[in-house]
TORKOL-4160 file (C-alpha; in steps of 0.2 Angstrom, whole numbers, padded with zeros to 4 digits, m for minus):
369
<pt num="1" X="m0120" Y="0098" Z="m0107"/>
<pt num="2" X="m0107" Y="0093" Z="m0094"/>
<pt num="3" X="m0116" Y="0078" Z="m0086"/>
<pt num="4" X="m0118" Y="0073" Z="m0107"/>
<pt num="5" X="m0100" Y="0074" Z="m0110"/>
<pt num="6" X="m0094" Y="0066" Z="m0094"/>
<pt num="7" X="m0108" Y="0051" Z="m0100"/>
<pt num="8" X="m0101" Y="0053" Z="m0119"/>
<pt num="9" X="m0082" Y="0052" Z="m0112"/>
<pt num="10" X="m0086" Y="0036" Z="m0102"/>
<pt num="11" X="m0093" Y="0029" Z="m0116"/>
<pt num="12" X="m0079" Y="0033" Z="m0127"/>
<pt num="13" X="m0067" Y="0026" Z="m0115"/>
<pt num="14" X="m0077" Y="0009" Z="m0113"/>
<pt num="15" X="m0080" Y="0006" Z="m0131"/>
<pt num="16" X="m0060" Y="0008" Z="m0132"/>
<pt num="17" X="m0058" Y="m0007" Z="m0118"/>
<pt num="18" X="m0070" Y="m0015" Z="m0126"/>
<pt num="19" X="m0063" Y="m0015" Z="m0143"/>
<pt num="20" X="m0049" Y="m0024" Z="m0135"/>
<pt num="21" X="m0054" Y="m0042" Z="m0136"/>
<pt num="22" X="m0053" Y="m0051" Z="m0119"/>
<pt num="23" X="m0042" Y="m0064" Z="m0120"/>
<pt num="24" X="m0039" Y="m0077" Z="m0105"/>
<pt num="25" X="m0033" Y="m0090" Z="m0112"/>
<pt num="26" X="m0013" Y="m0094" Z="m0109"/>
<pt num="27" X="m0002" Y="m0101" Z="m0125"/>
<pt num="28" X="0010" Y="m0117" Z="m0119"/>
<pt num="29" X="0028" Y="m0116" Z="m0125"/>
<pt num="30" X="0026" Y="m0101" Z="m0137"/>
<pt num="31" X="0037" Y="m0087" Z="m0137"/>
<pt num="32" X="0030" Y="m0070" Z="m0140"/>
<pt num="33" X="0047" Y="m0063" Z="m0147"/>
<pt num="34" X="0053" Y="m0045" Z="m0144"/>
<pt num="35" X="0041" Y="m0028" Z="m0141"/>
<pt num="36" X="0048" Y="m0028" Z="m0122"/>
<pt num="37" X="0044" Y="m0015" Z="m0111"/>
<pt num="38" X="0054" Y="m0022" Z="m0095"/>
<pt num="39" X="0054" Y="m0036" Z="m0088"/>
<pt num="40" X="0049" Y="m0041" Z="m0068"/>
<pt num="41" X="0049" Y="m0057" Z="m0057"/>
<pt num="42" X="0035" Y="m0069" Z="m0055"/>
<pt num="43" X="0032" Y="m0087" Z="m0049"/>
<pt num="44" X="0019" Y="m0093" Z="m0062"/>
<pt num="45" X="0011" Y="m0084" Z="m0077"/>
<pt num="46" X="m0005" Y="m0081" Z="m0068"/>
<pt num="47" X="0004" Y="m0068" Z="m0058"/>
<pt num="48" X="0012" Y="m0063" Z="m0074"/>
<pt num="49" X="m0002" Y="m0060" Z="m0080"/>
<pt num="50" X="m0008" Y="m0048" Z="m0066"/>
<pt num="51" X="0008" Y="m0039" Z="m0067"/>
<pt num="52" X="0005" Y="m0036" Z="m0087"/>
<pt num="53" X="m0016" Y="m0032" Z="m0083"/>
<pt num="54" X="m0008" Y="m0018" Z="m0068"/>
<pt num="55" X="0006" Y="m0013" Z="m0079"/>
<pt num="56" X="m0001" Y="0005" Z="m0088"/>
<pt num="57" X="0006" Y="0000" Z="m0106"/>
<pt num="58" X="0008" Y="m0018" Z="m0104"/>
<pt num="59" X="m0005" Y="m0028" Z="m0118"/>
<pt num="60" X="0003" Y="m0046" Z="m0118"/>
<pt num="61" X="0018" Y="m0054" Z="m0111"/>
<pt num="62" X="0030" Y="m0069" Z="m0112"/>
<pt num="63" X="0034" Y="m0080" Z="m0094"/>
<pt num="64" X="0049" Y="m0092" Z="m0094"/>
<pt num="65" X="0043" Y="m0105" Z="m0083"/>
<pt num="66" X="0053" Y="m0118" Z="m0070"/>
<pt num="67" X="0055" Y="m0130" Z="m0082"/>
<pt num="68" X="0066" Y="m0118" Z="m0095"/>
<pt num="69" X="0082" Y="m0127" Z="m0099"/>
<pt num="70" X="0092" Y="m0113" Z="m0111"/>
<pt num="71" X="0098" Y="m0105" Z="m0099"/>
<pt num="72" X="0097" Y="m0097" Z="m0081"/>
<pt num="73" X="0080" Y="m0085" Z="m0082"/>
<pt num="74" X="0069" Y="m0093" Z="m0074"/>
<pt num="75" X="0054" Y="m0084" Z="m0068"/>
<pt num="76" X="0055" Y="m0070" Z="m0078"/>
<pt num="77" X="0039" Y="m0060" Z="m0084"/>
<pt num="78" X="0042" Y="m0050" Z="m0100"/>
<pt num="79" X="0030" Y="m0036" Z="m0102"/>
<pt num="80" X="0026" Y="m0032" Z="m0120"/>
<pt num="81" X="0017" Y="m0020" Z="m0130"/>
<pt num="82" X="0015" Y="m0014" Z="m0148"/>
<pt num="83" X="0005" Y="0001" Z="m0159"/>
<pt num="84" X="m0008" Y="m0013" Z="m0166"/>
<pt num="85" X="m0011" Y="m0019" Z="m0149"/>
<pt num="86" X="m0004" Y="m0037" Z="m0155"/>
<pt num="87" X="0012" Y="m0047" Z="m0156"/>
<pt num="88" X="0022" Y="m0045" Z="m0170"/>
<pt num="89" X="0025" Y="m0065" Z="m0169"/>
<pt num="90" X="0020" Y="m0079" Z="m0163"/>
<pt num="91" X="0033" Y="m0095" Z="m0163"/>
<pt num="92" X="0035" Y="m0110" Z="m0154"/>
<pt num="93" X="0047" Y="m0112" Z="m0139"/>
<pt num="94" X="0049" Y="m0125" Z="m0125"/>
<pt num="95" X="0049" Y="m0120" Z="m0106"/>
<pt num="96" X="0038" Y="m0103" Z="m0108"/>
<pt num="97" X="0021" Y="m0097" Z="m0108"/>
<pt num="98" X="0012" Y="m0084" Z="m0115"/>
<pt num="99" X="m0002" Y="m0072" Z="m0114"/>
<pt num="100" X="m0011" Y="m0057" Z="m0113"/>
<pt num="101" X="m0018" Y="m0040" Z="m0102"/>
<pt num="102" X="m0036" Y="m0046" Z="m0096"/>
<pt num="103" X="m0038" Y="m0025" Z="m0093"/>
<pt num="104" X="m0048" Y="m0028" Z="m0107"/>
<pt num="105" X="m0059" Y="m0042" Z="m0095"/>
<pt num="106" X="m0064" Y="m0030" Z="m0081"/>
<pt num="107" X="m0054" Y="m0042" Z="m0070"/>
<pt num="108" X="m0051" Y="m0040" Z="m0050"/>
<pt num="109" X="m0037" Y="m0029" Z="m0046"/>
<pt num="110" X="m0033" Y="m0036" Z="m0028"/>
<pt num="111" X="m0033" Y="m0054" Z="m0034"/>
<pt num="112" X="m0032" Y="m0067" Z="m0018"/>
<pt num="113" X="m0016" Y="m0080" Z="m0021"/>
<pt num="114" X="m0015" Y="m0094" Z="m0011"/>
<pt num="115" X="m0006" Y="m0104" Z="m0019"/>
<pt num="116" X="0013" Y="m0109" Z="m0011"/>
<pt num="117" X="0029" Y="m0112" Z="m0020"/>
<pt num="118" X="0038" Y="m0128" Z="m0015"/>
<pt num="119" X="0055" Y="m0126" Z="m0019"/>
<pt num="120" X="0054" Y="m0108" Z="m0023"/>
<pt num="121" X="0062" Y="m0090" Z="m0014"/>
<pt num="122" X="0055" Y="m0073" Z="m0015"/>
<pt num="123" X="0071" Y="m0066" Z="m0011"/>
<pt num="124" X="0075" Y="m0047" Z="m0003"/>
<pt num="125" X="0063" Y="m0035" Z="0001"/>
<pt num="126" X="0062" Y="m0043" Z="0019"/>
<pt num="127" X="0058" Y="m0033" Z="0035"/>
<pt num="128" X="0056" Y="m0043" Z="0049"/>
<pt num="129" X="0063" Y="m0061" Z="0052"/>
<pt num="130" X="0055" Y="m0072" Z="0067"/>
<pt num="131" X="0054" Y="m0092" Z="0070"/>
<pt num="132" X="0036" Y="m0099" Z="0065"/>
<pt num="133" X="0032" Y="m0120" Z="0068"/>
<pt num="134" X="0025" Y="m0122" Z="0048"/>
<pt num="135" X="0023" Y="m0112" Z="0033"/>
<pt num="136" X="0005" Y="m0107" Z="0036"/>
<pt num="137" X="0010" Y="m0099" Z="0054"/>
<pt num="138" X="0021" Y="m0091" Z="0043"/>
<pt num="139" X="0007" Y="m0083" Z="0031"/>
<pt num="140" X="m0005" Y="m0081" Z="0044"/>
<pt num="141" X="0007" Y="m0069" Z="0052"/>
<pt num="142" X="0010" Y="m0061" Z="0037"/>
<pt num="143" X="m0009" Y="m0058" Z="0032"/>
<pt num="144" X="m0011" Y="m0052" Z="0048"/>
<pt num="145" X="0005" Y="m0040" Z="0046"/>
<pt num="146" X="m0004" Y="m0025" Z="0036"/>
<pt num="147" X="0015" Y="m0021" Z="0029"/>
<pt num="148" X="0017" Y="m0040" Z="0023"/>
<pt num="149" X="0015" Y="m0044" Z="0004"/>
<pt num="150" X="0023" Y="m0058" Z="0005"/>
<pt num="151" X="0035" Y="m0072" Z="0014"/>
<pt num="152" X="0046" Y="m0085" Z="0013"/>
<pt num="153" X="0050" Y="m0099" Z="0025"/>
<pt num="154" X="0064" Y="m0111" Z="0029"/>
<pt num="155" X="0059" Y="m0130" Z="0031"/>
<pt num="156" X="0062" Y="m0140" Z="0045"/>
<pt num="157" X="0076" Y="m0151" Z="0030"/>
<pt num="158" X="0085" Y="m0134" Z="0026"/>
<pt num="159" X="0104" Y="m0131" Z="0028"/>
<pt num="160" X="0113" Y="m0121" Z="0038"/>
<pt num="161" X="0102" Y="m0129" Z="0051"/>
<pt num="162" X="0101" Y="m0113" Z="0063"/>
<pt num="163" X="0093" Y="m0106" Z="0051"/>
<pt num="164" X="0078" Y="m0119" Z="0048"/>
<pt num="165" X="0060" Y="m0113" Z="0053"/>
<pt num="166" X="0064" Y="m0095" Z="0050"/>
<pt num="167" X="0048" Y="m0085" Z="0044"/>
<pt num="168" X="0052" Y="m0070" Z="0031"/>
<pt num="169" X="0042" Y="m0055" Z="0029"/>
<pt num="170" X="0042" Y="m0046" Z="0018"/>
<pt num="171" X="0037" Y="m0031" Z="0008"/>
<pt num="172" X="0031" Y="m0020" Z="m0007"/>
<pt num="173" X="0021" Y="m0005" Z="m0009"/>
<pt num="174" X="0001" Y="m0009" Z="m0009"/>
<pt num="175" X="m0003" Y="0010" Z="m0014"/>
<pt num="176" X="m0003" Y="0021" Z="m0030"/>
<pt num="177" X="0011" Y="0029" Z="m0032"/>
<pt num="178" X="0017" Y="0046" Z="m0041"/>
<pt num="179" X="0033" Y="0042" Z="m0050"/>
<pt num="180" X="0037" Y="0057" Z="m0057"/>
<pt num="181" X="0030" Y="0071" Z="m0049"/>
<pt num="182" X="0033" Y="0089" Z="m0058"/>
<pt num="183" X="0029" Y="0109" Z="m0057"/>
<pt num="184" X="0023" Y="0112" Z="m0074"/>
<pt num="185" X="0013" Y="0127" Z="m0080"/>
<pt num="186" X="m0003" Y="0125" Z="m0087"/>
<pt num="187" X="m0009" Y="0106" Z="m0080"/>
<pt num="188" X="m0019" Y="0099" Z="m0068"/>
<pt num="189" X="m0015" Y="0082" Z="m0057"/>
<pt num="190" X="m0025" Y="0074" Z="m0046"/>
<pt num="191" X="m0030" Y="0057" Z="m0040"/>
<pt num="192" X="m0047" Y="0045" Z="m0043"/>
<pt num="193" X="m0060" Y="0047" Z="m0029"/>
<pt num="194" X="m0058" Y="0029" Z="m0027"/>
<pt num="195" X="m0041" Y="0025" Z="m0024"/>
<pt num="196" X="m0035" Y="0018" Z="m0010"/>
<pt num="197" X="m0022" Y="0026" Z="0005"/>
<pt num="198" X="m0023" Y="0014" Z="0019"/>
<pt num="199" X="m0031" Y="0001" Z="0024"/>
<pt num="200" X="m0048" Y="0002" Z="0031"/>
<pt num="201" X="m0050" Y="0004" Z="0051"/>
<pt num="202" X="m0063" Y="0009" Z="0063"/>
<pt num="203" X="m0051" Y="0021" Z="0074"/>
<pt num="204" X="m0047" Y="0039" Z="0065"/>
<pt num="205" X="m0029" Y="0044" Z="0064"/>
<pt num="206" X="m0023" Y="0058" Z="0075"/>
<pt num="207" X="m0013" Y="0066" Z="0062"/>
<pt num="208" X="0001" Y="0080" Z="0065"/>
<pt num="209" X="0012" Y="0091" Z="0054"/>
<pt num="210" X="0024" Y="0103" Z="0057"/>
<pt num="211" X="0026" Y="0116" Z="0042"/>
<pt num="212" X="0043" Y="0124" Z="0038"/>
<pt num="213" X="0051" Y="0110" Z="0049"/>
<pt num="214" X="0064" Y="0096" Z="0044"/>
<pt num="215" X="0067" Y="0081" Z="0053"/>
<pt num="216" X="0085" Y="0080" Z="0052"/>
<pt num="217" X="0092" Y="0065" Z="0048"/>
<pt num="218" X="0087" Y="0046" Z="0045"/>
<pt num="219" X="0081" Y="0048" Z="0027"/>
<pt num="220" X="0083" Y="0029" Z="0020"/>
<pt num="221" X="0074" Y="0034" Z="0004"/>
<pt num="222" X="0065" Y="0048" Z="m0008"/>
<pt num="223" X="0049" Y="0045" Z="m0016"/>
<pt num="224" X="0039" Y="0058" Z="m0028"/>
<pt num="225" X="0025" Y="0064" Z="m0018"/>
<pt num="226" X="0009" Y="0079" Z="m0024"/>
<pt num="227" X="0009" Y="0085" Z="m0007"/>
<pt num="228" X="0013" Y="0082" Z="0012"/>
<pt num="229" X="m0004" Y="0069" Z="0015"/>
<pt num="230" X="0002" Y="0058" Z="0000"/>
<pt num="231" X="0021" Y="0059" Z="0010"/>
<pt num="232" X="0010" Y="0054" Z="0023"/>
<pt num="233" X="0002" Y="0040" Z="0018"/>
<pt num="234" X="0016" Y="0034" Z="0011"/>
<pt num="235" X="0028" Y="0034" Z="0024"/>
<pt num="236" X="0013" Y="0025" Z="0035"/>
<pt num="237" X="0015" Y="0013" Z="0022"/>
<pt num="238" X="0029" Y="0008" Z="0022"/>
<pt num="239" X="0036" Y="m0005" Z="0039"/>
<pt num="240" X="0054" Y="0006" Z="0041"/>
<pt num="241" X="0046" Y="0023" Z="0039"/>
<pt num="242" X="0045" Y="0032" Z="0055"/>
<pt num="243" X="0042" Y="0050" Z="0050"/>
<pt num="244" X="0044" Y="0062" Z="0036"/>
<pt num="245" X="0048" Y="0075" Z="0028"/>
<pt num="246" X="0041" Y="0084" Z="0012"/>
<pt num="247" X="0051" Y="0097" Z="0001"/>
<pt num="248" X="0043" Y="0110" Z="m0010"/>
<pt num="249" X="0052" Y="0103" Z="m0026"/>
<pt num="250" X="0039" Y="0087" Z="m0024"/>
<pt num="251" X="0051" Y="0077" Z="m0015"/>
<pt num="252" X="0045" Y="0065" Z="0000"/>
<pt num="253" X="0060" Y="0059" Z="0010"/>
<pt num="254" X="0055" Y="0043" Z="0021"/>
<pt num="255" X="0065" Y="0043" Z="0035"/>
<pt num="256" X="0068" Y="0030" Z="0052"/>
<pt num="257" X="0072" Y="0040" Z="0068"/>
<pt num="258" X="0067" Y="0026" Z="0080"/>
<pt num="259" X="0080" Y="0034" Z="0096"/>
<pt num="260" X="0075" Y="0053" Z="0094"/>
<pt num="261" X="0066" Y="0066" Z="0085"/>
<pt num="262" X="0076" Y="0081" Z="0080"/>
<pt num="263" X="0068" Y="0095" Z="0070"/>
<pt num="264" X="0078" Y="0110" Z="0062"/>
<pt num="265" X="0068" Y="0126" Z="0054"/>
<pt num="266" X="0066" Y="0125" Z="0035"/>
<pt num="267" X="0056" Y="0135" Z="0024"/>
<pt num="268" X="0047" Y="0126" Z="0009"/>
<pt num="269" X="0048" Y="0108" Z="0017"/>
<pt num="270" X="0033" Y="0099" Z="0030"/>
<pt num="271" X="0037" Y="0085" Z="0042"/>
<pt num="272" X="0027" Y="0073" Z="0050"/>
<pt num="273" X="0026" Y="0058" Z="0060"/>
<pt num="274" X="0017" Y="0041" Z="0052"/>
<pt num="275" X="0002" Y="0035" Z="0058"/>
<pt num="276" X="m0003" Y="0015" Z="0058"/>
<pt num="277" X="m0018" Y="0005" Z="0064"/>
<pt num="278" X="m0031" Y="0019" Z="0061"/>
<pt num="279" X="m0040" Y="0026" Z="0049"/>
<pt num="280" X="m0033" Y="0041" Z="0039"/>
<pt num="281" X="m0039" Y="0055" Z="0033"/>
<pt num="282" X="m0039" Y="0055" Z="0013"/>
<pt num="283" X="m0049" Y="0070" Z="0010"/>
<pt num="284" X="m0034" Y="0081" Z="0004"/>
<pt num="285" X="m0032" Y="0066" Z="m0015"/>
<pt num="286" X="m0051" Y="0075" Z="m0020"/>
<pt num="287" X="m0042" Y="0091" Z="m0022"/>
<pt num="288" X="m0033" Y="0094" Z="m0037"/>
<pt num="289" X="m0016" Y="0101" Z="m0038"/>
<pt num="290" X="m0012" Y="0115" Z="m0052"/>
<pt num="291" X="0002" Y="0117" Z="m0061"/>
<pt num="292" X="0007" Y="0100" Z="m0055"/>
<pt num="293" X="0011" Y="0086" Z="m0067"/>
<pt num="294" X="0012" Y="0067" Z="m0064"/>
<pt num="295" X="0022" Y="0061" Z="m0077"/>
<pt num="296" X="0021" Y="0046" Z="m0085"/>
<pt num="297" X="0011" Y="0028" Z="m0081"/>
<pt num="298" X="0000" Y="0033" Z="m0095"/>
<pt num="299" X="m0015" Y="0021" Z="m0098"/>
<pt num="300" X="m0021" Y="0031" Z="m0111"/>
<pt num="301" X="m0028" Y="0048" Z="m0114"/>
<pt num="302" X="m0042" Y="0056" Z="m0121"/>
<pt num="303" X="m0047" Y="0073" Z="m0124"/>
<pt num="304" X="m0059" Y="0083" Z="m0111"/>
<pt num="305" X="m0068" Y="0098" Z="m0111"/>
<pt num="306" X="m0059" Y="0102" Z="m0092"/>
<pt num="307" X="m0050" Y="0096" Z="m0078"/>
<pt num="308" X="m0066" Y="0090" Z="m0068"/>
<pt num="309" X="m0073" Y="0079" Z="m0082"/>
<pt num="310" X="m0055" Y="0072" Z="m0083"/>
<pt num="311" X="m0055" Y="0068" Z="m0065"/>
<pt num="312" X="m0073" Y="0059" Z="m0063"/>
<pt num="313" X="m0068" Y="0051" Z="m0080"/>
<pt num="314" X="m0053" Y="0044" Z="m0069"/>
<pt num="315" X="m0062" Y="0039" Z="m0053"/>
<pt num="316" X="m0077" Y="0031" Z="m0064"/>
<pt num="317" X="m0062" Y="0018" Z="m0072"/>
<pt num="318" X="m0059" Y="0003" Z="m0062"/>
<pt num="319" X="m0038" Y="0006" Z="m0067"/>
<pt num="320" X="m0037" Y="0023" Z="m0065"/>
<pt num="321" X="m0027" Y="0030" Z="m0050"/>
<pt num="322" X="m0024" Y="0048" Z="m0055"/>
<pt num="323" X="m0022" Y="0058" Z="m0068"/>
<pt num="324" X="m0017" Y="0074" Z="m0078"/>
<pt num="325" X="m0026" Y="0086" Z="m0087"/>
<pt num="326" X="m0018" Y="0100" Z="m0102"/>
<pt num="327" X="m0027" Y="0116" Z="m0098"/>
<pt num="328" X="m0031" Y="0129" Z="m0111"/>
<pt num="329" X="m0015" Y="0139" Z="m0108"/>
<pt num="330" X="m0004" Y="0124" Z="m0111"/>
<pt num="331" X="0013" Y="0130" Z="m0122"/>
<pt num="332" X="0010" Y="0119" Z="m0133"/>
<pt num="333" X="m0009" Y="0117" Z="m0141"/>
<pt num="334" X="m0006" Y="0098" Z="m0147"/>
<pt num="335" X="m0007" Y="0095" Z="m0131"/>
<pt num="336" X="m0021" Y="0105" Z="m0124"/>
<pt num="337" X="m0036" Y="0096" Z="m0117"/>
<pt num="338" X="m0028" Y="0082" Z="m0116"/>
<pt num="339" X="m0033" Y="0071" Z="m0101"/>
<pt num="340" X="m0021" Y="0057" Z="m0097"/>
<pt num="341" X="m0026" Y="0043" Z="m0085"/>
<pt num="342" X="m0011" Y="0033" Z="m0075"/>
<pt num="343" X="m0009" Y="0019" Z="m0064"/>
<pt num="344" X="0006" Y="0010" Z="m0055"/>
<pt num="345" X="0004" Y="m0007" Z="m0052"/>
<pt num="346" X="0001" Y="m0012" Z="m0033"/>
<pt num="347" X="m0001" Y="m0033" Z="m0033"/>
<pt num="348" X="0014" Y="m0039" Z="m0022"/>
<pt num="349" X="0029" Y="m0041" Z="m0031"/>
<pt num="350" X="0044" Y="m0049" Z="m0026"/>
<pt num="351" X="0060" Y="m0041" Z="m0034"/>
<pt num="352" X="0067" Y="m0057" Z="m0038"/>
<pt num="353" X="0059" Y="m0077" Z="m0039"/>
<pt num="354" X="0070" Y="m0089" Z="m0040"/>
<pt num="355" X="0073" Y="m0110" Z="m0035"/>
<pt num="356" X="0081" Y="m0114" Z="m0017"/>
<pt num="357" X="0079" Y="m0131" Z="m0010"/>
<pt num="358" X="0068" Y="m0135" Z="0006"/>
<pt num="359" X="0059" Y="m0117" Z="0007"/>
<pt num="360" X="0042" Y="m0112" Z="0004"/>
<pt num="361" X="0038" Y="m0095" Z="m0003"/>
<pt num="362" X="0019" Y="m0089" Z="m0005"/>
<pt num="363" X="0009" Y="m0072" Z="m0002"/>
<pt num="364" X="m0003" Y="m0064" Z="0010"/>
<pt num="365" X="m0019" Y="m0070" Z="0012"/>
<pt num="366" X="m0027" Y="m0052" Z="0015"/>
<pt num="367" X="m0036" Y="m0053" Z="m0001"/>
<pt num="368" X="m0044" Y="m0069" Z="m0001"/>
<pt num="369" X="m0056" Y="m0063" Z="0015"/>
């Protein structure tokens, strides 16, 4: 019975992707008008339209390209959605592009870009600066830089001169992340069996953790974590991380002690020390966490005999990162049974795009081997 409702939810979740017509084709100059969700930065539509296929409720999306002469946006993705699945409009507009998700096209997640941006900067997010001959010195560093995502370099024409040849790396997060991490009575969370922690590596990590300990000082920033292994990974993630410490209200401050290593006793809360260049150990995201609730980055959800169907129903999906599954016991029974499948988008994403004369801006090459 439960291997025929695992095959009978898979199918279920299928037909539903495939009821969603895939649609590659890109619309010059016309304006999907209104139904925003957000909007993020991109230097053409085709990574806008990664960004709307990552993006959990995203279905279709509006770019204002280069050439746009109204007013100042350039480069700006709008993310769309509606209850029908469709726009609402369609009309004619000069200077922007649209489209729609390809989640519905079974499309490659980690896509390879290497194309470069004349003309263009990817700017913040950097986090280490160095002098390169070219631009592609530039991106072979940062390709071989496992915290790069992307870079932007400063022609041998740019002004101030002392600042001409200058490489800039830079980054954003490559990893699912939990947003919005709960305690919550009555749910189960846990993650896909395929998801991705680190990067792949033939050396094991040594990994150490000191419970009931906080590293004092040098926290930079605070991200939702399950428990201490996701801090972990996260903080190996990330290129200014240089230890941890994790809270027992789901709280994962990164922290950069680079001098010293101070640790002060503290019940509830687990430290550690981040781990790069090897292989980690990823066995604690195949145990799911009750009464612990991942709120939001919904894809969709579907209702499930337990918490184990929900969770190979969620490694089985291609988009699927983690989930959330409505026990029995839930306080309220519309909910019950209920398993909601999530993702966060993980493509490089610069948090702004926008012209700058005599640099060249473009993204690792990682992904293209």
């Amino acid at each position: 019975m439960e291997v025929y409702f695992i095959l009978l939810s898979f199918l279920t979740l299928t037909s539903l992707s495939s009821s969603q017509e895939c649609k590659r084709d890109l619309l010059q100059n016309v304006d999907f008008p209104g139904s925003d969700i957000k909007f993020e930065y991109s230097p053409d539509v085709q990574h806008c339209q990664q960004l709307c296929t990552q993006f959990p409720s995203c279905l279709f999306f509006t770019f204002v390209r280069p050439d746009w002469t109204k007013d100042q946006r350039h480069f700006y993705c709008y993310l769309k959605s509606t209850s029908s699945g469709q726009p609402n409009r369609q009309t004619p507009l000069p200077g922007v592009t649209s489209g729609y998700s390809l989640k519905p096209c079974s499309p490659d997640l980690q896509p390879c870009r290497p194309h470069v941006y004349q003309n263009v900067d990817f700017y913040g997010a950097d986090y280490r600066t160095l002098f390169t001959a070219d631009y592609q010195e530039c991106q072979r560093i940062c390709s071989k830089d496992p915290f790069c995502q992307f870079f932007t370099f400063l022609q041998p024409d740019f002004t101030p001169e002392k600042y001409r040849y200058k490489c800039h790396l830079k980054f954003s997060w490559a990893l699912p992340r939990t947003l919005n991490v709960n305690r919550k009575n009555g749910v189960v969370s846990g993650f896909s069996h395929s998801a991705q922690f680190s990067e792949y590596s033939d050396t094991e990590c040594s990994t150490k953790l000191f419970p009931n300990a906080e590293i004092v000082g040098g926290a930079f920033m605070t991200q939702s974590s399950g428990t201490p292994e996701q801090c972990l990974a996260m903080c190996s993630a990330h290129p200014q991380c240089t230890s941890f410490s994790f809270q027992s209200d789901l709280k994962c401050l990164l922290k950069e002690n680079r001098n010293d290593l101070e640790f002060r006793s503290k019940t509830g809360v687990t430290s550690g020390i981040a781990t790069h260049h090897c292989q980690q150990d990823t066995n604690w995201a195949k145990t799911p966490l009750e009464g612990v609730d991942f709120q939001g980055s919904d894809i969709r959800s579907e209702l499930m005999d337990d918490a184990e169907t929900c969770q190979k129903t969620c490694t089985i999906d291609q988009h699927c990162q983690f989930y959330t599954y409505v026990n029995q016991n839930f306080e309220s029974a519309s909910y019950r049974h209920k398993c909601y499948l999530k993702r966060t988008t993980i493509i490089p994403a610069p948090p702004k795009v926008a012209k700058l004369a005599n640099v060249i801006s473009g993204f690792t090459m990682r992904d293209c081997i």
